[in-house]
LUMLUMDREN-2810 file (N, C-alpha, C; in Angstrom, 1 decimal):
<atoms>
<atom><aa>X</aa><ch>A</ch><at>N</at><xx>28.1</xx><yy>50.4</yy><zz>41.4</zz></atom>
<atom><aa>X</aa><ch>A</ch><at>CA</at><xx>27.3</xx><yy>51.5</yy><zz>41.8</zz></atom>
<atom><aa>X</aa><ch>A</ch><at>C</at><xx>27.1</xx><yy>52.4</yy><zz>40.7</zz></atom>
<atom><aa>X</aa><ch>A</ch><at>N</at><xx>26.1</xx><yy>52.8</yy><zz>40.2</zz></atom>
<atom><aa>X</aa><ch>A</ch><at>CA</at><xx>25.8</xx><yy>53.7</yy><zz>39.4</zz></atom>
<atom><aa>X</aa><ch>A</ch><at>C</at><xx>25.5</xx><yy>55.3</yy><zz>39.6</zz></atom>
<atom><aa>X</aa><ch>A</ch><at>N</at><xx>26.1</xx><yy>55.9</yy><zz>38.7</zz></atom>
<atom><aa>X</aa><ch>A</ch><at>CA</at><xx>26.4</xx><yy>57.1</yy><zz>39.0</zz></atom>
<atom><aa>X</aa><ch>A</ch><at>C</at><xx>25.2</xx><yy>57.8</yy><zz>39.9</zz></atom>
<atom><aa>X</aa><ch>A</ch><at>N</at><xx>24.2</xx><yy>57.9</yy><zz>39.7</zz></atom>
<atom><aa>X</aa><ch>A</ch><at>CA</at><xx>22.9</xx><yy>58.1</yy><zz>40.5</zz></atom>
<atom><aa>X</aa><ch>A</ch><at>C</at><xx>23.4</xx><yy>57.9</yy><zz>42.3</zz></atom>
<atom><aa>X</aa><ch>A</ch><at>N</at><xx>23.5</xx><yy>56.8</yy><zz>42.4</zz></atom>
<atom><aa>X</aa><ch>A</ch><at>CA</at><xx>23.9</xx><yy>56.2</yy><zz>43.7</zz></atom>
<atom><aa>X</aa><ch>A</ch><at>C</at><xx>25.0</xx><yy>56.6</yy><zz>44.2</zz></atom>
<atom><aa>X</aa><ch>A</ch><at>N</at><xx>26.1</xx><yy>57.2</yy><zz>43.3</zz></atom>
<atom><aa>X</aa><ch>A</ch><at>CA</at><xx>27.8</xx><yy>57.5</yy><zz>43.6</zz></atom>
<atom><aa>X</aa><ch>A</ch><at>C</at><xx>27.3</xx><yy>58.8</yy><zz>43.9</zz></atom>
<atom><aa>X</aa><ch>A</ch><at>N</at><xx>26.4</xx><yy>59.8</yy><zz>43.7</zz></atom>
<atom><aa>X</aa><ch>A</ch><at>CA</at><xx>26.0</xx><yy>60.7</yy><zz>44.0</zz></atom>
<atom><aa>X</aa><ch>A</ch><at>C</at><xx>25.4</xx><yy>61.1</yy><zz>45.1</zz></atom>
<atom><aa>X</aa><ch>A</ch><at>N</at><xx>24.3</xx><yy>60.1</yy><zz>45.0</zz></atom>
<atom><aa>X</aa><ch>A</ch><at>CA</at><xx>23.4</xx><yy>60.1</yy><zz>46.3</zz></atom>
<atom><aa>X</aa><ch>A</ch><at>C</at><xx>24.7</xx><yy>59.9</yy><zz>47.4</zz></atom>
<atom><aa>X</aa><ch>A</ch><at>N</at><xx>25.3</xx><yy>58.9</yy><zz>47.3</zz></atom>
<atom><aa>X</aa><ch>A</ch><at>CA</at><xx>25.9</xx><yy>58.3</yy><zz>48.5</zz></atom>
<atom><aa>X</aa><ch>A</ch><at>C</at><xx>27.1</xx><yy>60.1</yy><zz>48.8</zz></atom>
<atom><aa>X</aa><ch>A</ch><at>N</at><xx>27.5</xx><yy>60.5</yy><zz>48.3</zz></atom>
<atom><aa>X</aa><ch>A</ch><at>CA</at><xx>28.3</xx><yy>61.8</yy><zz>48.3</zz></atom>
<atom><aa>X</aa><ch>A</ch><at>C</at><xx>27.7</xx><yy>62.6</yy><zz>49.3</zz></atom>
<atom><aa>X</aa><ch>A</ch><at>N</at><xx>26.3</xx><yy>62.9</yy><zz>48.7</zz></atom>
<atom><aa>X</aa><ch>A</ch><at>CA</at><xx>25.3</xx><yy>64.2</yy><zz>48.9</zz></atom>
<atom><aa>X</aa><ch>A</ch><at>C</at><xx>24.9</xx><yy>63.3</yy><zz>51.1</zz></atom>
<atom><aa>X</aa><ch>A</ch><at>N</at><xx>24.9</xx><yy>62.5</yy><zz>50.8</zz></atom>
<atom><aa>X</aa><ch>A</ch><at>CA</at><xx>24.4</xx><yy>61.9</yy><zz>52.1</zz></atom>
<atom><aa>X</aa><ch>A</ch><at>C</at><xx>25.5</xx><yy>62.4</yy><zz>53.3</zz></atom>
<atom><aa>X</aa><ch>A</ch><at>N</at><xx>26.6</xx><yy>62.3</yy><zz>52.8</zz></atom>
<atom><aa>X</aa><ch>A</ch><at>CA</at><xx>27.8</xx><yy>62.4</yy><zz>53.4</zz></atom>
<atom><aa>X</aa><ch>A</ch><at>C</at><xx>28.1</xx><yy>64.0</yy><zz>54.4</zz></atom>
<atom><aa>X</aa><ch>A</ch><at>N</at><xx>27.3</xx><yy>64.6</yy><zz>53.2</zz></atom>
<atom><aa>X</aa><ch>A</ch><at>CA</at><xx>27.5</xx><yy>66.6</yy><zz>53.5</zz></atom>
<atom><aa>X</aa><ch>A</ch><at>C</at><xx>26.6</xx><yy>66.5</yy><zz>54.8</zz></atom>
<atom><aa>X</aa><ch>A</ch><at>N</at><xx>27.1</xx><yy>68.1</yy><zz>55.1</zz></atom>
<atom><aa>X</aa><ch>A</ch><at>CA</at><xx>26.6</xx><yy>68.9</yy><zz>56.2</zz></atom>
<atom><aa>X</aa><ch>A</ch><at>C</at><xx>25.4</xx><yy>69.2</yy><zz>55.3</zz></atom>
<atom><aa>X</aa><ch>A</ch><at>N</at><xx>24.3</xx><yy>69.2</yy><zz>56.5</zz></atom>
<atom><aa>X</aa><ch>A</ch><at>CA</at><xx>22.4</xx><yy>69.9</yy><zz>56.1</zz></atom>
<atom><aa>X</aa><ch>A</ch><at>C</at><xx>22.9</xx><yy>71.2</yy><zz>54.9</zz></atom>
<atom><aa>X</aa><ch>A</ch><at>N</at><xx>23.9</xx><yy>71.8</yy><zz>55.6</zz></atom>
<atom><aa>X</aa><ch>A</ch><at>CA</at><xx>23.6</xx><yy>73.5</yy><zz>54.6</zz></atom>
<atom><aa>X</aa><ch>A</ch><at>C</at><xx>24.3</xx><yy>73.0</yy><zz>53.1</zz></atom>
<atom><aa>X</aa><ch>A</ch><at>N</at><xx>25.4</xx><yy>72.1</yy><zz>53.5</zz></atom>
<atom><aa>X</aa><ch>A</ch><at>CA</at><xx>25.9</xx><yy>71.7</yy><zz>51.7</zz></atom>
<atom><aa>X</aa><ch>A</ch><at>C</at><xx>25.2</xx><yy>70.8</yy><zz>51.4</zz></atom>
<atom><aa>X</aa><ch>A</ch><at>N</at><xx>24.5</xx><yy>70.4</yy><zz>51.8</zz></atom>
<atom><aa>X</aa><ch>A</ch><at>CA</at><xx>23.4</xx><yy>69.7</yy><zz>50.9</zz></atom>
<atom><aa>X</aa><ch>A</ch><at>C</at><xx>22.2</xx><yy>70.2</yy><zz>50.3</zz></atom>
<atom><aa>X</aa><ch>A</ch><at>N</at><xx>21.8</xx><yy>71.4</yy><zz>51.2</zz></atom>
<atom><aa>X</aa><ch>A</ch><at>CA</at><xx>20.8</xx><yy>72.2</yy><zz>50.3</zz></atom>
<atom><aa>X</aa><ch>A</ch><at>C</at><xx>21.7</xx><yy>73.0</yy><zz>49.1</zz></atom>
<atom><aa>X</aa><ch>A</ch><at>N</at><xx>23.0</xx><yy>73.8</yy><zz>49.2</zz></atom>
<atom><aa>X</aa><ch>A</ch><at>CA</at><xx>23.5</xx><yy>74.5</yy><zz>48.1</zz></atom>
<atom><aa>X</aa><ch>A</ch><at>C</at><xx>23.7</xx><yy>73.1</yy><zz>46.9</zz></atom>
<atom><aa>X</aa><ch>A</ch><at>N</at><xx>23.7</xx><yy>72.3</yy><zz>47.6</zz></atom>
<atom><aa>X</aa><ch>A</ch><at>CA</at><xx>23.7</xx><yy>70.4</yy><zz>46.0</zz></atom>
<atom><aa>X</aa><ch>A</ch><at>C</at><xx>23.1</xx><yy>70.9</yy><zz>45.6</zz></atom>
<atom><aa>X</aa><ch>A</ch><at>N</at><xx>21.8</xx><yy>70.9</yy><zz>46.4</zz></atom>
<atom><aa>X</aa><ch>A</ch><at>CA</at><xx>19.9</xx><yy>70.7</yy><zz>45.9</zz></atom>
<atom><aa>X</aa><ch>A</ch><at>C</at><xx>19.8</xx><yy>72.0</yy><zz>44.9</zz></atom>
<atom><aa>X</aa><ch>A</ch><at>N</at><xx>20.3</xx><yy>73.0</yy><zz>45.5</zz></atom>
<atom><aa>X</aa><ch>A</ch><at>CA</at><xx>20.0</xx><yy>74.9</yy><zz>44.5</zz></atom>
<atom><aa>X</aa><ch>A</ch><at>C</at><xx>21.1</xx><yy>75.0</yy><zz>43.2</zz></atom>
<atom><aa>X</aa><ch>A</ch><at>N</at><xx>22.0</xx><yy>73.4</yy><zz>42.9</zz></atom>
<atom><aa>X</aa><ch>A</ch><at>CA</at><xx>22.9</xx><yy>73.8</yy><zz>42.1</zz></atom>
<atom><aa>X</aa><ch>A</ch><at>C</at><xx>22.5</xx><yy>72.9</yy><zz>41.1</zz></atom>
<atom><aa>X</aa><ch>A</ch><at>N</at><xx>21.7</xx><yy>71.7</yy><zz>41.6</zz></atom>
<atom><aa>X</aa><ch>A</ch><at>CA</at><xx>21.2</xx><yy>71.0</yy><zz>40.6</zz></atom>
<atom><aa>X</aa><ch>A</ch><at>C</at><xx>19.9</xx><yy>71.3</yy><zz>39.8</zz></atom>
<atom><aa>X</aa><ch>A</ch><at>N</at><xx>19.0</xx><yy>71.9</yy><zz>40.8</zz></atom>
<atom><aa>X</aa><ch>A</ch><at>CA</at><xx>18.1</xx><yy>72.9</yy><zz>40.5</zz></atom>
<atom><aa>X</aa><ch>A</ch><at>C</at><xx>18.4</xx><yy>73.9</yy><zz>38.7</zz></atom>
<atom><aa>X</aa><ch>A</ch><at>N</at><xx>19.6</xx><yy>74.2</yy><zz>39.3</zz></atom>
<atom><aa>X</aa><ch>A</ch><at>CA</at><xx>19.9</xx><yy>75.5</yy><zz>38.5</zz></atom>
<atom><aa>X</aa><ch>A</ch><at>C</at><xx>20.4</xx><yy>74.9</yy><zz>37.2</zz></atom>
<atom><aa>X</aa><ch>A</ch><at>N</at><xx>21.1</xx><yy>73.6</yy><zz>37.6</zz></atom>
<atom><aa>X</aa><ch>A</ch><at>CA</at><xx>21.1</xx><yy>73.2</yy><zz>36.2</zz></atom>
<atom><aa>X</aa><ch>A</ch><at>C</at><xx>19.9</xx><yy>72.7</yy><zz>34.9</zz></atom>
<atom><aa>X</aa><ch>A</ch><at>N</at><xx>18.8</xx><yy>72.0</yy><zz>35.9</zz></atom>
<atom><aa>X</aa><ch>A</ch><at>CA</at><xx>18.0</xx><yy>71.3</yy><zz>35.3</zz></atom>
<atom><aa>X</aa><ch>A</ch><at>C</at><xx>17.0</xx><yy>72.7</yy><zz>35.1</zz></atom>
<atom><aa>X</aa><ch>A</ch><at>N</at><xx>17.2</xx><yy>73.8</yy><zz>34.9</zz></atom>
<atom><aa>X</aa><ch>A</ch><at>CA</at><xx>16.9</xx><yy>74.9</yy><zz>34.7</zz></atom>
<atom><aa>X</aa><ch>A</ch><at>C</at><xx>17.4</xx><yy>75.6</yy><zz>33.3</zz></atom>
<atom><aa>X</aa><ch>A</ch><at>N</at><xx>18.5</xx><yy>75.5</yy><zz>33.3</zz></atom>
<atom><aa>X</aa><ch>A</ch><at>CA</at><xx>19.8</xx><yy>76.2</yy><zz>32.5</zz></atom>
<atom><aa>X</aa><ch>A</ch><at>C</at><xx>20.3</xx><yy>74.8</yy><zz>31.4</zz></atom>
<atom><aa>X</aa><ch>A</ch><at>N</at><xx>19.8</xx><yy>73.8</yy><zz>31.6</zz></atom>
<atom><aa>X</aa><ch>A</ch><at>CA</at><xx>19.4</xx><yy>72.7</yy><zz>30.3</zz></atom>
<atom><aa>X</aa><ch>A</ch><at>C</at><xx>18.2</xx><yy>72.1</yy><zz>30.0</zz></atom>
<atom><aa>X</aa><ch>A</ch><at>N</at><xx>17.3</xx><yy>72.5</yy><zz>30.5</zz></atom>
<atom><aa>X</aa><ch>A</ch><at>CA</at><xx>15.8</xx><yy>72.4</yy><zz>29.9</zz></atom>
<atom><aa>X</aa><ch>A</ch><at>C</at><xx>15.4</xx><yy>71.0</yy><zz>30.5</zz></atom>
<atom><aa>X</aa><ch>A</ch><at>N</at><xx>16.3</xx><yy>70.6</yy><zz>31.7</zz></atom>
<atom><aa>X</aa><ch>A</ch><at>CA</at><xx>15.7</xx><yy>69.4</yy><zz>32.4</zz></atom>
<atom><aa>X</aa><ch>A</ch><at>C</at><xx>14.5</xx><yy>69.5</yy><zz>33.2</zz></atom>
<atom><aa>X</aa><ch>A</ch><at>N</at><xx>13.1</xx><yy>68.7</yy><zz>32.8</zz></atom>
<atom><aa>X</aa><ch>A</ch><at>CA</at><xx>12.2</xx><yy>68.8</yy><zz>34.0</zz></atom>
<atom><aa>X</aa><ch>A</ch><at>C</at><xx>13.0</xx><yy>68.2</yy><zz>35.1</zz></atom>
<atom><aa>X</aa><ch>A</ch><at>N</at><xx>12.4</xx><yy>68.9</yy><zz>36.4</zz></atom>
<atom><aa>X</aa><ch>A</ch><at>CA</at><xx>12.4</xx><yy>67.8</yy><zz>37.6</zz></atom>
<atom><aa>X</aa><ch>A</ch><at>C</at><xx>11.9</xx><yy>66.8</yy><zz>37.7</zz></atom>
<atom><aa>X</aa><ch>A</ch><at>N</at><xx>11.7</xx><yy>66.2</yy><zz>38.6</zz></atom>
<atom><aa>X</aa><ch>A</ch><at>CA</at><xx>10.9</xx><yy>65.4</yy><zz>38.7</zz></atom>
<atom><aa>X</aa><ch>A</ch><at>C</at><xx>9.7</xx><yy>65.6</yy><zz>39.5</zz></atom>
<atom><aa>X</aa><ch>A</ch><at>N</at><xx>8.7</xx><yy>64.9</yy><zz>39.1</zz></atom>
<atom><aa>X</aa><ch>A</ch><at>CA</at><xx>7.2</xx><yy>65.1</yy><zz>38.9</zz></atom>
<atom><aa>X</aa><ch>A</ch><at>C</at><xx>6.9</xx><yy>65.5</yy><zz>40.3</zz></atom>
<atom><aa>X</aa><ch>A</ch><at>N</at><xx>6.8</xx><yy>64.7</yy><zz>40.9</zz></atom>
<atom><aa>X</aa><ch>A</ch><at>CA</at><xx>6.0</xx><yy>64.9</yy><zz>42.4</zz></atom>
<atom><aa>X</aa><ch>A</ch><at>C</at><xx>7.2</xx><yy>63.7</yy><zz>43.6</zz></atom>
<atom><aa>X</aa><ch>A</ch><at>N</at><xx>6.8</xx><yy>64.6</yy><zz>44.3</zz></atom>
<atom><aa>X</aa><ch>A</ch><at>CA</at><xx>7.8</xx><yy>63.3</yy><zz>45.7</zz></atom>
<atom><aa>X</aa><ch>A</ch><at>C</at><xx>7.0</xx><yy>62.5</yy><zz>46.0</zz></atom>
<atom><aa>X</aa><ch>A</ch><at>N</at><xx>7.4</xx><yy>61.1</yy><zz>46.2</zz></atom>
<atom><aa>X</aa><ch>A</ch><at>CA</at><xx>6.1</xx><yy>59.9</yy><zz>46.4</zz></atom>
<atom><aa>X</aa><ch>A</ch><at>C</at><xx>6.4</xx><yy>59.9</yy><zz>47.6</zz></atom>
<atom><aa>X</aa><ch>A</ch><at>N</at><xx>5.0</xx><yy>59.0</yy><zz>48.1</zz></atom>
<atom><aa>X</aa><ch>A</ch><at>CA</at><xx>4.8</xx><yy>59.3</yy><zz>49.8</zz></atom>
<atom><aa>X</aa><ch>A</ch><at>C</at><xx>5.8</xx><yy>58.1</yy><zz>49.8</zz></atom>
<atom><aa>X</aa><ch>A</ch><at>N</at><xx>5.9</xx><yy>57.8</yy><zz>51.5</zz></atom>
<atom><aa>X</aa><ch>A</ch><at>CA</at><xx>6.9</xx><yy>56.6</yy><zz>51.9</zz></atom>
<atom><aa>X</aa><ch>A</ch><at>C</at><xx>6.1</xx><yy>55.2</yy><zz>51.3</zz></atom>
<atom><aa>X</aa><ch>A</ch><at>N</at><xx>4.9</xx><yy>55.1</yy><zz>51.2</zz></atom>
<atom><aa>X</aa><ch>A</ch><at>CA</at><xx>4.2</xx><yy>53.8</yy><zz>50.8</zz></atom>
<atom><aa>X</aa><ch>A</ch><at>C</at><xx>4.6</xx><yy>53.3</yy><zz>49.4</zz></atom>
<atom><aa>X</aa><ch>A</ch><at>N</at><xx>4.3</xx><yy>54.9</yy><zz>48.6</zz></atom>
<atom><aa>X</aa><ch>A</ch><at>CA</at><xx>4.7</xx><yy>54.5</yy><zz>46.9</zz></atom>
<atom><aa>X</aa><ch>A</ch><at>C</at><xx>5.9</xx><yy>54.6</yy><zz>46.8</zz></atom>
<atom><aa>X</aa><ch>A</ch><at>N</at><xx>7.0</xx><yy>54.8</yy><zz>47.4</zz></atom>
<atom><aa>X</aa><ch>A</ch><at>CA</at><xx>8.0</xx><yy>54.6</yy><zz>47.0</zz></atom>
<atom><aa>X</aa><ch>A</ch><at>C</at><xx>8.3</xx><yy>53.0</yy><zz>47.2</zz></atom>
<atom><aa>X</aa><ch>A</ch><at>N</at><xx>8.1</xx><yy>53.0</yy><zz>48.8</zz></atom>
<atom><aa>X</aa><ch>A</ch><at>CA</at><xx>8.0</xx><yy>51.3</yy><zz>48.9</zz></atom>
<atom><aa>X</aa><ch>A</ch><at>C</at><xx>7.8</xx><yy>50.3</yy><zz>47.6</zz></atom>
<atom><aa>X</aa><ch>A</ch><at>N</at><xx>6.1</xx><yy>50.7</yy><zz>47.3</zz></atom>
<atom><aa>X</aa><ch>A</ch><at>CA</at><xx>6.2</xx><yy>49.6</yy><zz>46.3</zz></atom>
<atom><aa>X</aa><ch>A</ch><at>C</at><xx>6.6</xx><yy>49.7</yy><zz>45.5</zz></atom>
<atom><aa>X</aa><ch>A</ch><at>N</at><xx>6.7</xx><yy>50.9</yy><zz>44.5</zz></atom>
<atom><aa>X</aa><ch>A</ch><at>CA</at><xx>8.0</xx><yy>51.1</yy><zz>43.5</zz></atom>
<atom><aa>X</aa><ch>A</ch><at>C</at><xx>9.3</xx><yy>50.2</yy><zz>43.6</zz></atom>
<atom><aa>X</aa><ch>A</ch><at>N</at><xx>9.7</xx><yy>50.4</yy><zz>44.6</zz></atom>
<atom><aa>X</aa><ch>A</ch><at>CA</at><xx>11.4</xx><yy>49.9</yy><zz>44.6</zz></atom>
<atom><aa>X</aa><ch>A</ch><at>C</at><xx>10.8</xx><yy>48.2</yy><zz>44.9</zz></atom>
<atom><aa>X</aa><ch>A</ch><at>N</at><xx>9.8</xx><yy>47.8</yy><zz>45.5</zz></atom>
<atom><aa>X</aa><ch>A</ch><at>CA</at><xx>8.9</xx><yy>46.2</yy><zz>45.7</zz></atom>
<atom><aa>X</aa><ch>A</ch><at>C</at><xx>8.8</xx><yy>45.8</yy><zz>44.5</zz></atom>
<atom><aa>X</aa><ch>A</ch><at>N</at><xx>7.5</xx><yy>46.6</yy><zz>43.6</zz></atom>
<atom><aa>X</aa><ch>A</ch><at>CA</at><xx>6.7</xx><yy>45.9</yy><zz>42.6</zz></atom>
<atom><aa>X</aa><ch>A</ch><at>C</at><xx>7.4</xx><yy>46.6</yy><zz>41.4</zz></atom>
<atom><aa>X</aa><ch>A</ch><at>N</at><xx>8.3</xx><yy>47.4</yy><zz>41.8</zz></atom>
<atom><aa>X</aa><ch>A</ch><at>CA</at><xx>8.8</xx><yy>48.1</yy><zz>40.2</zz></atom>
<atom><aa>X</aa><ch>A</ch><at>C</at><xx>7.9</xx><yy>49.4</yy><zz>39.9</zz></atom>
<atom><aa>X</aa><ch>A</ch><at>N</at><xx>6.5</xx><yy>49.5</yy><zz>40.2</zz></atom>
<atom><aa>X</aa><ch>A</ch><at>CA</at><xx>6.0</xx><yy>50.5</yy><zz>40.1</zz></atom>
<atom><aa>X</aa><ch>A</ch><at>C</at><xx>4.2</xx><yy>50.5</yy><zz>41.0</zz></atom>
<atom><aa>X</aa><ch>A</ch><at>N</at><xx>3.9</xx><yy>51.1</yy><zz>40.6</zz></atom>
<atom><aa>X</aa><ch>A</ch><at>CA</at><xx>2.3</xx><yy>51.6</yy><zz>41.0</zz></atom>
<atom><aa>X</aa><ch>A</ch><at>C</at><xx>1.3</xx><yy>51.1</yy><zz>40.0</zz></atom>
<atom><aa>X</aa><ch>A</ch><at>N</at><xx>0.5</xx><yy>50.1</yy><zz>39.7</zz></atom>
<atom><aa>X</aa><ch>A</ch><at>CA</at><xx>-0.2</xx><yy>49.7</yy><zz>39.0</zz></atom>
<atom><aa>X</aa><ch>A</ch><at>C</at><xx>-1.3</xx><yy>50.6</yy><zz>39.0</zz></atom>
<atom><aa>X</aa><ch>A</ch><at>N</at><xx>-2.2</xx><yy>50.4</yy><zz>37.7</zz></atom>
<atom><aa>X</aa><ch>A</ch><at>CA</at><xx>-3.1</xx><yy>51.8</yy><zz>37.5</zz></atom>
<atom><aa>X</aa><ch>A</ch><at>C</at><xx>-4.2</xx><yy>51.0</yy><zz>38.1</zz></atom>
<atom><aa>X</aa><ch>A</ch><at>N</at><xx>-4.2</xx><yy>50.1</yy><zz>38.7</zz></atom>
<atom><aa>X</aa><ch>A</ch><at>CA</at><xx>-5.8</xx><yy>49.5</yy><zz>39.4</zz></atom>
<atom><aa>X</aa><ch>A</ch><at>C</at><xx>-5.4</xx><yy>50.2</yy><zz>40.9</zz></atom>
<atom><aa>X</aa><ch>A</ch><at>N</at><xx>-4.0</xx><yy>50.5</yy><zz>41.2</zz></atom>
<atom><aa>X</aa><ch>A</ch><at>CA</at><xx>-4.1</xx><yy>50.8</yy><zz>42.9</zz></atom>
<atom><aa>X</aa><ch>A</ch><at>C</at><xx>-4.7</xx><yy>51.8</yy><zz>43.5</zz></atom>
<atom><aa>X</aa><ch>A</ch><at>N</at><xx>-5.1</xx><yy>51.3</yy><zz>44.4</zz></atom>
<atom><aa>X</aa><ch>A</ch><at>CA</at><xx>-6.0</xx><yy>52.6</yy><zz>45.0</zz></atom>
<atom><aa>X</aa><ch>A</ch><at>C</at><xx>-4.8</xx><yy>53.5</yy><zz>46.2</zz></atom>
<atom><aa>X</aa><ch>A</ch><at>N</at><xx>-6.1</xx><yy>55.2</yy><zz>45.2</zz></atom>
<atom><aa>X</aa><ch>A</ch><at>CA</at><xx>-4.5</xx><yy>55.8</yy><zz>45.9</zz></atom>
<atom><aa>X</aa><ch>A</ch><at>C</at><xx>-5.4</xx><yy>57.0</yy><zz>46.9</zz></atom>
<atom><aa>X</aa><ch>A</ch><at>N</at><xx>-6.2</xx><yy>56.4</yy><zz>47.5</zz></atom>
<atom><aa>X</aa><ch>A</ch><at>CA</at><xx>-7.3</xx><yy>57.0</yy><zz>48.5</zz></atom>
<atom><aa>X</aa><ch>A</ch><at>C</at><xx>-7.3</xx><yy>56.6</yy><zz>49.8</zz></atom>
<atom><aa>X</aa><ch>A</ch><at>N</at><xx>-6.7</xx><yy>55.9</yy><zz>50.2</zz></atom>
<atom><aa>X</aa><ch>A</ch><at>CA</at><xx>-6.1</xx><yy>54.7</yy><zz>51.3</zz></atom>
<atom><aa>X</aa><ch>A</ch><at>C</at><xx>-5.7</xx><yy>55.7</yy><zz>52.3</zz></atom>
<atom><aa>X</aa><ch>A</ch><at>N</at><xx>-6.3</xx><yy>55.5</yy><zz>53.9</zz></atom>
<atom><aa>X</aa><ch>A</ch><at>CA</at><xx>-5.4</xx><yy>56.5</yy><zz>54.7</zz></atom>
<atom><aa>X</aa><ch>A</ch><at>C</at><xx>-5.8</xx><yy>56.1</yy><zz>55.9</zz></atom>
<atom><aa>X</aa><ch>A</ch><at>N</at><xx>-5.6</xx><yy>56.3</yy><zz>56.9</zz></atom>
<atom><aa>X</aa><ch>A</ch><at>CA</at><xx>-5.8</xx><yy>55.8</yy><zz>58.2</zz></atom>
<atom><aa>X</aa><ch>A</ch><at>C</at><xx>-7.3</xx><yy>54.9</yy><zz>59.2</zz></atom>
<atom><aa>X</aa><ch>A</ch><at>N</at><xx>-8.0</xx><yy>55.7</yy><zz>58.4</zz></atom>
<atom><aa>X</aa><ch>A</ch><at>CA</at><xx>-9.5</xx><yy>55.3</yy><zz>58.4</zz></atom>
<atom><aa>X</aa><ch>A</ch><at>C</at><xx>-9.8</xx><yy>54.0</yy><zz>57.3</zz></atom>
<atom><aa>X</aa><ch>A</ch><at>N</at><xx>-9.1</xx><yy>53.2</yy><zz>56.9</zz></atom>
<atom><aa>X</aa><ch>A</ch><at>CA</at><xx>-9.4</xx><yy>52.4</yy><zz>56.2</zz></atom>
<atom><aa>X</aa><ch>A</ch><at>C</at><xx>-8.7</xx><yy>51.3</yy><zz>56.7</zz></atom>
<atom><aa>X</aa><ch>A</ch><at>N</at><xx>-7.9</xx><yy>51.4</yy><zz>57.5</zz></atom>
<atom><aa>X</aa><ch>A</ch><at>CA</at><xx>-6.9</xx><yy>50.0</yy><zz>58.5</zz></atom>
<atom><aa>X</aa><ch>A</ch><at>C</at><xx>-7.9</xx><yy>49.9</yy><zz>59.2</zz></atom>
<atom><aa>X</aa><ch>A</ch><at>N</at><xx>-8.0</xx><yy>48.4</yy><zz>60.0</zz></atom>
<atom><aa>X</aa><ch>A</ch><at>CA</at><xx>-8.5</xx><yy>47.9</yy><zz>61.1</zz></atom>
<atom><aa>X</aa><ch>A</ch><at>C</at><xx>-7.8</xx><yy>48.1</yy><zz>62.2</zz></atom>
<atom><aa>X</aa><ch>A</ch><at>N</at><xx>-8.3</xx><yy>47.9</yy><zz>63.4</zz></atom>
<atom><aa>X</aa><ch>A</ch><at>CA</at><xx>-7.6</xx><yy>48.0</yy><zz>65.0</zz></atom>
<atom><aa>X</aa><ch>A</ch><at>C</at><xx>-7.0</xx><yy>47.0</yy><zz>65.2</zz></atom>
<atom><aa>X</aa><ch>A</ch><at>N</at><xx>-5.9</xx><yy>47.2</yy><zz>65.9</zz></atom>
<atom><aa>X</aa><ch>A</ch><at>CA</at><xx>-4.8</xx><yy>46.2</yy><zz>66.5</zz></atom>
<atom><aa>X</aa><ch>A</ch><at>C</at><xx>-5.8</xx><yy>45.1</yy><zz>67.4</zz></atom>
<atom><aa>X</aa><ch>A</ch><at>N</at><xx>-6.2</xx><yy>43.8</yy><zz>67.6</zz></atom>
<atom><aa>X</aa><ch>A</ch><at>CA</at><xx>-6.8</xx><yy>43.1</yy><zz>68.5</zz></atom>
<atom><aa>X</aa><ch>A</ch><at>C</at><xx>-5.7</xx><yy>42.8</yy><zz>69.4</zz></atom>
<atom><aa>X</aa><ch>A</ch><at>N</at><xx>-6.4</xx><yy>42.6</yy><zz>71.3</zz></atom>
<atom><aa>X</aa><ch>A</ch><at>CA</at><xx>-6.0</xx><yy>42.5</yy><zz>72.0</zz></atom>
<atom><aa>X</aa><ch>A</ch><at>C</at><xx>-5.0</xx><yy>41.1</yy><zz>72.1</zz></atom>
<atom><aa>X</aa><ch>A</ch><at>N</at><xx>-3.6</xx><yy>41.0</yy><zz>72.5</zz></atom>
<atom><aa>X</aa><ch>A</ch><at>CA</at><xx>-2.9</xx><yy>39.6</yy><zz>72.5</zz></atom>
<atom><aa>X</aa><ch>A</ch><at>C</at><xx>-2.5</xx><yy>39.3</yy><zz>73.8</zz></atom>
<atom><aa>X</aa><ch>A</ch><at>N</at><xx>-2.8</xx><yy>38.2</yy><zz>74.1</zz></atom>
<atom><aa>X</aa><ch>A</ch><at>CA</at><xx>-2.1</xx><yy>38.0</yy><zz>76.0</zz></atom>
<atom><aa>X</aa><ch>A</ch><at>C</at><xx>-0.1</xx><yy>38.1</yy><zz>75.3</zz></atom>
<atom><aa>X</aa><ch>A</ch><at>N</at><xx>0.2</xx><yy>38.9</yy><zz>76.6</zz></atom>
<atom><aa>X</aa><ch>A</ch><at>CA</at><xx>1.4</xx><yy>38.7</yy><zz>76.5</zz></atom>
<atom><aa>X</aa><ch>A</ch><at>C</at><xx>2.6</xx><yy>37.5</yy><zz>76.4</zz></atom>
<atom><aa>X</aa><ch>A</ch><at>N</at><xx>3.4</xx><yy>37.6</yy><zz>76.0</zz></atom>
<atom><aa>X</aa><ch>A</ch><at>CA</at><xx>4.6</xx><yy>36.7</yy><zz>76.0</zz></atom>
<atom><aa>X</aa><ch>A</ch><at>C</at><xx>4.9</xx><yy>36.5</yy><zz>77.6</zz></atom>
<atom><aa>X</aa><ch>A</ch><at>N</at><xx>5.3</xx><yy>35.1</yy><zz>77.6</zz></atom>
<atom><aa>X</aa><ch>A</ch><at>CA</at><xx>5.5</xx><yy>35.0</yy><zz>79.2</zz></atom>
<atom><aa>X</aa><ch>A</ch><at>C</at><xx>7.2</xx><yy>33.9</yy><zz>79.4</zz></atom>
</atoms>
């Protein structure tokens, strides 16, 4: 397990309120050592394929939203 994950798995463990004072301490560091954060939180889809395809290809379309799925067709039930 790599330290990333020995961490995560820690932080998962806490109570809601010690996990935001984590969040305001790691903050404070990446503050007080000239660390960016990190860029933007990806939605649940890009994260998916991140951890799937490794990343987000620059051809993906990132305009995709509910209006662009098709309707469920009708199925006779299981019997």
């Amino acid at each position: 397990m790599t330290l990333p994950e020995t961490i995560y798995a820690h932080a998962r463990a806490l109570p809601t309120d010690l996990q935001r004072k984590t969040l305001d301490f790691i903050e404070y560091l990446e503050r007080r050592y000239g660390v960016a954060p990190p860029a933007t939180k990806l939605s649940d889809t890009e994260a998916f394929i991140a951890r799937v395809a490794g990343s987000l290809g620059e051809d993906f379309p990132d305009d995709i939203d509910g209006a662009d799925l098709g309707s469920d067709a009708a199925r006779d039930p299981f019997e």
